[in-house]
TIVEX-654019 format. One record per residue (C-alpha): z, x, y. Coordinates in steps of 0.001 Angstrom, whole numbers, plus 500000, padded with zeros to 6 digits. Example, Ala and Ser with C-alpha at 12.3 -4.5 7.8 and 13.67 -1.06 7.14 Angstrom:
<rs>
{{507800,512300,495500}};
{{507140,513670,498940}};
</rs>
This chain:
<rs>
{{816435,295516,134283}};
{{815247,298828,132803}};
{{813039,299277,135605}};
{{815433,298781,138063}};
{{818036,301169,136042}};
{{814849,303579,135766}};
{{814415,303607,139502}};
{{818485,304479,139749}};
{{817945,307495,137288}};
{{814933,308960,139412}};
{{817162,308791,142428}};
{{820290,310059,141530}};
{{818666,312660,139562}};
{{815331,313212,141340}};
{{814345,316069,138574}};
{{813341,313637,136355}};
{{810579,312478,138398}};
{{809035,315976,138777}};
{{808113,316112,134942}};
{{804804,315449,133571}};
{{803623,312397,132392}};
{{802340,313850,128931}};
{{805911,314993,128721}};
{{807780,312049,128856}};
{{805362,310617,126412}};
{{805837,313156,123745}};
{{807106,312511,120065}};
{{809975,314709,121237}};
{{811034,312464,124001}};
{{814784,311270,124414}};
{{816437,308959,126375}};
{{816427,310696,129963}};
{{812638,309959,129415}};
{{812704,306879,128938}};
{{814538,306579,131852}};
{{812161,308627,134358}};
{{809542,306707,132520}};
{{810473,303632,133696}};
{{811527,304711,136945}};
{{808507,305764,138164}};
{{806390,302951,136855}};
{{808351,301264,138605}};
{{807844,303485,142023}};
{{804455,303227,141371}};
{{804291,299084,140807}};
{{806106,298748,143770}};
{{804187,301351,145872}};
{{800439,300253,144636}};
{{799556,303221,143476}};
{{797183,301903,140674}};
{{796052,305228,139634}};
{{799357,306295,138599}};
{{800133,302913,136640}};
{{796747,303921,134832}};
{{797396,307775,134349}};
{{800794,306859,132578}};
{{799315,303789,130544}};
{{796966,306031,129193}};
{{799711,308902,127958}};
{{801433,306018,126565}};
{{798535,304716,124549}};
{{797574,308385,123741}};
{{801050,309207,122261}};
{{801967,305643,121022}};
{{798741,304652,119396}};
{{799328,304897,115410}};
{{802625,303614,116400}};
{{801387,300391,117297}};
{{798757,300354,114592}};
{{801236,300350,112103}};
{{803721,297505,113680}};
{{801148,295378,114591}};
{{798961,295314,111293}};
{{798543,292307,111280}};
{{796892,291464,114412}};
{{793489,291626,112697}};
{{794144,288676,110485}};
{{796701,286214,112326}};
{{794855,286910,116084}};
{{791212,288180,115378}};
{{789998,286259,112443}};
{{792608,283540,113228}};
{{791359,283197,116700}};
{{789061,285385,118089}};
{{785945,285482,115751}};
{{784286,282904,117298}};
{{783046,285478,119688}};
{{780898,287296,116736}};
{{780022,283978,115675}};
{{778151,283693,118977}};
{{777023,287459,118641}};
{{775193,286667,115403}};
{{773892,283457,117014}};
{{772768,284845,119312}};
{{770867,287632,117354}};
{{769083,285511,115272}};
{{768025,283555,118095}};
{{766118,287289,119467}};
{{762567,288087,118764}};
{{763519,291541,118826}};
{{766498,291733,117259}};
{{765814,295110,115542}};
{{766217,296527,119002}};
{{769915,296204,118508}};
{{771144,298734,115715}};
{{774523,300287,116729}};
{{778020,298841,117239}};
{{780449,300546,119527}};
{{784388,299421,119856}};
{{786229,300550,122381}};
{{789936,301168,121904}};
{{789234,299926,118250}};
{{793333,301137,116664}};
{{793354,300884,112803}};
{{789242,300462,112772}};
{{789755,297185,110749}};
{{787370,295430,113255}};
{{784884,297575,113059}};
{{784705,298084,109543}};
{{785028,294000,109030}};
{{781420,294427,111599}};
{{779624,297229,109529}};
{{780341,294570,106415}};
{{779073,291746,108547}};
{{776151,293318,109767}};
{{774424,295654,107256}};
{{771419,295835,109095}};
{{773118,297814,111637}};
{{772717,301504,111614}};
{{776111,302795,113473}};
{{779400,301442,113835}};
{{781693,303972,116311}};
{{785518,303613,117189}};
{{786330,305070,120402}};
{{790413,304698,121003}};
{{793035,307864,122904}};
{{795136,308614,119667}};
{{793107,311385,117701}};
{{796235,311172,114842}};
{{794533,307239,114684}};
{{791032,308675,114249}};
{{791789,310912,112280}};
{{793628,308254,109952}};
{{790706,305758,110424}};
{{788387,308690,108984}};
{{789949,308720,106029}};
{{790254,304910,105576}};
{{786638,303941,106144}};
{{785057,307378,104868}};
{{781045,305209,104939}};
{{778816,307387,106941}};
{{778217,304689,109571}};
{{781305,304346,110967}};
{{782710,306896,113242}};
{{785763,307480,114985}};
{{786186,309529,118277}};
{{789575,310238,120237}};
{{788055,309533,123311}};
{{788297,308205,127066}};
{{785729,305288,127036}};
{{784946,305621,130685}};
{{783644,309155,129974}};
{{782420,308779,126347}};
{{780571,305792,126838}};
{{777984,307579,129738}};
{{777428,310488,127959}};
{{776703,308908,124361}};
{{775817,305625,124229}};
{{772313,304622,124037}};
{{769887,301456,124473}};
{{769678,298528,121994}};
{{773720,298756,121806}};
{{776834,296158,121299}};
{{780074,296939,123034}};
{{782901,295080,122081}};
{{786490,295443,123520}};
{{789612,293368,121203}};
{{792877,292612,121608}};
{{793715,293714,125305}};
{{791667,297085,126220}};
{{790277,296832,129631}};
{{793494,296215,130960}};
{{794682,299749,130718}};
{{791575,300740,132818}};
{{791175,300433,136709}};
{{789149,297683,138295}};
{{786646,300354,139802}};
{{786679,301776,135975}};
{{785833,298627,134283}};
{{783380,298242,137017}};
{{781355,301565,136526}};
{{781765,300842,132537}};
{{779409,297632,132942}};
{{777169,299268,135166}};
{{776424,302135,133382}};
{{775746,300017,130125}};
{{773680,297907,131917}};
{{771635,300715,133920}};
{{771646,303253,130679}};
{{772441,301285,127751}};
{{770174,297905,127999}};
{{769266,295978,126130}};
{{773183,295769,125509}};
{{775204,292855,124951}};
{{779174,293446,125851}};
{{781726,290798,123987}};
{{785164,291382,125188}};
{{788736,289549,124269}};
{{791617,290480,126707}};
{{794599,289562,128129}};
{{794360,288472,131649}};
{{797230,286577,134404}};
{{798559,283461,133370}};
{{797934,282615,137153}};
{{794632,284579,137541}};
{{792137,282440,139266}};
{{789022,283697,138303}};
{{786666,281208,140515}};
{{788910,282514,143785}};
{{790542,285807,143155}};
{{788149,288527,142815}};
{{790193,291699,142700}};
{{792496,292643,139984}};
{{796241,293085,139999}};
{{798919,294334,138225}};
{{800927,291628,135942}};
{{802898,291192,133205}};
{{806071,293299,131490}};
{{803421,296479,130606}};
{{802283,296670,134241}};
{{798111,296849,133059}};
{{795818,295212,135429}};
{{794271,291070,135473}};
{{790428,291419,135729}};
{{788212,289091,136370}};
{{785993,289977,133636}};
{{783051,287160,134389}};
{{782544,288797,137620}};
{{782751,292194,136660}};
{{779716,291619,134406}};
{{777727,289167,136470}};
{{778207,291718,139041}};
{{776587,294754,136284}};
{{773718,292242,135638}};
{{774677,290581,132771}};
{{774422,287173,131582}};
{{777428,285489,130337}};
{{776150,283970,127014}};
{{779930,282716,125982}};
{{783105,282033,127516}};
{{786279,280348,126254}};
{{790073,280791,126705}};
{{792975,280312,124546}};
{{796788,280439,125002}};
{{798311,283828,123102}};
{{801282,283690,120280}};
{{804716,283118,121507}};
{{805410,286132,119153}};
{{803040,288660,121320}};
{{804667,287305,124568}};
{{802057,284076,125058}};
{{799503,285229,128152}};
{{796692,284325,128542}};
{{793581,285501,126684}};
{{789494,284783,127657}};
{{786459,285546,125412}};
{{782842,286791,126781}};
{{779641,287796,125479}};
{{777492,289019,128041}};
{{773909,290176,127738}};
{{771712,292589,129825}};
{{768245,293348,129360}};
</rs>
């Protein structure tokens, strides 16, 4: 419905949709924003234009991000050590299992909010050297800065797809939590994986997202839009195996009827 009455507002007022997207995002926005907001996510659902779904997800999470931080605080608890840390159960296995397991010293999470997973990691894993936050919001970094002041955790107001190339190095562990790679074009999440695994290997990548409810990952390669934020179903397996890596884990689980249910899949995937 507020798509539909967005796509009204665009029309019979077609100034609205001539404003820029950072604008309509603002902390100053009013209700005529909202409006063309939703009207032209909705033109561009309905026309394809995946770019433009992207380029307005990523004001939103720019603007929005302490926001949600601070309504969802207790997503770490109930959904990540409730459900999810199995996946850095299998990280540790998996570590121990290595020879060369000092090759691995530095821990980066991208789109990483209130920085309570990565700071749970640094306490995890001591041994590590570097624990960096990567997320849109600098207000958010700025906050997590001051919450975890420990020299080995950092916090940059970054976009991943162009922080990630220009700063990450070998013998590094990418994780993504709680519905990240959505926001991010196929071809984006594509390049991601195959720079790590070019630039960054040995790497391992452990991911937990949101994907379609009716996804079929062993027939439907390409991603597509879904769900009530319009972000994008990837089929995450393939993505990686594609980059090089080896999936080491995979599991699924059915989300909280509170967050909307979905569907959610775990992977750890190695490169070397």
């Amino acid at each position: 419905m507020k798509l539909a009455v967005g796509i009204l507002a665009i029309t019979v007022m077609p100034f609205l949709a001539t404003r820029p997207p950072r604008s309509l995002f603002s902390s100053s926005s009013g209700r005529l924003d909202a409006l063309a907001r939703n009207g032209l996510l909705a033109r561009a659902f309905l026309d394809g234009d995946h770019p433009r779904l992207r380029e307005f997800l990523s004001h939103y999470w720019g603007q929005y991000a302490s926001e949600f931080s601070e309504s969802w605080d207790d997503r770490f608890e109930r959904m990540f050590l409730g459900c999810d840390v199995e996946v850095i159960d299998h990280l540790e296995r998996h570590l121990e299992s290595l020879s060369t397991r000092q090759e691995f010293d530095r821990i980066y999470e991208i789109g990483c909010g209130g920085g309570q997973v990565l700071a749970y990691l640094a306490e995890r894993f001591p041994e590590m050297q570097q624990f960096v936050g990567i997320d849109l919001g600098e207000d958010q970094m700025e906050t997590n800065r001051n919450t975890y002041p420990d020299s080995k955790l950092e916090f940059h107001a970054a976009d991943a797809t162009e922080w990630i190339p220009r700063n990450a190095s070998p013998g590094s562990i990418f994780l993504t939590n709680g519905g990240v790679l959505e926001y991010f074009l196929e071809e984006e999440v594509a390049a991601l994986f195959r720079c790590i695994a070019s630039r960054s290997s040995p790497a391992i990548f452990m991911l937990i997202e949101t994907i379609g409810v009716d996804h079929d990952l062993a027939r439907e390669e390409n991603s597509f839009v879904y769900g009530r934020e319009m972000a994008f179903s990837h089929n995450y397996p393939l993505l990686l195996e594609k980059a090089g890596f080896t999936i080491l884990h995979r599991s699924e689980r059915t989300g909280f009827e509170e967050d909307g249910g979905g569907r959610w899949i775990r992977l750890v995937g190695s490169v070397s």
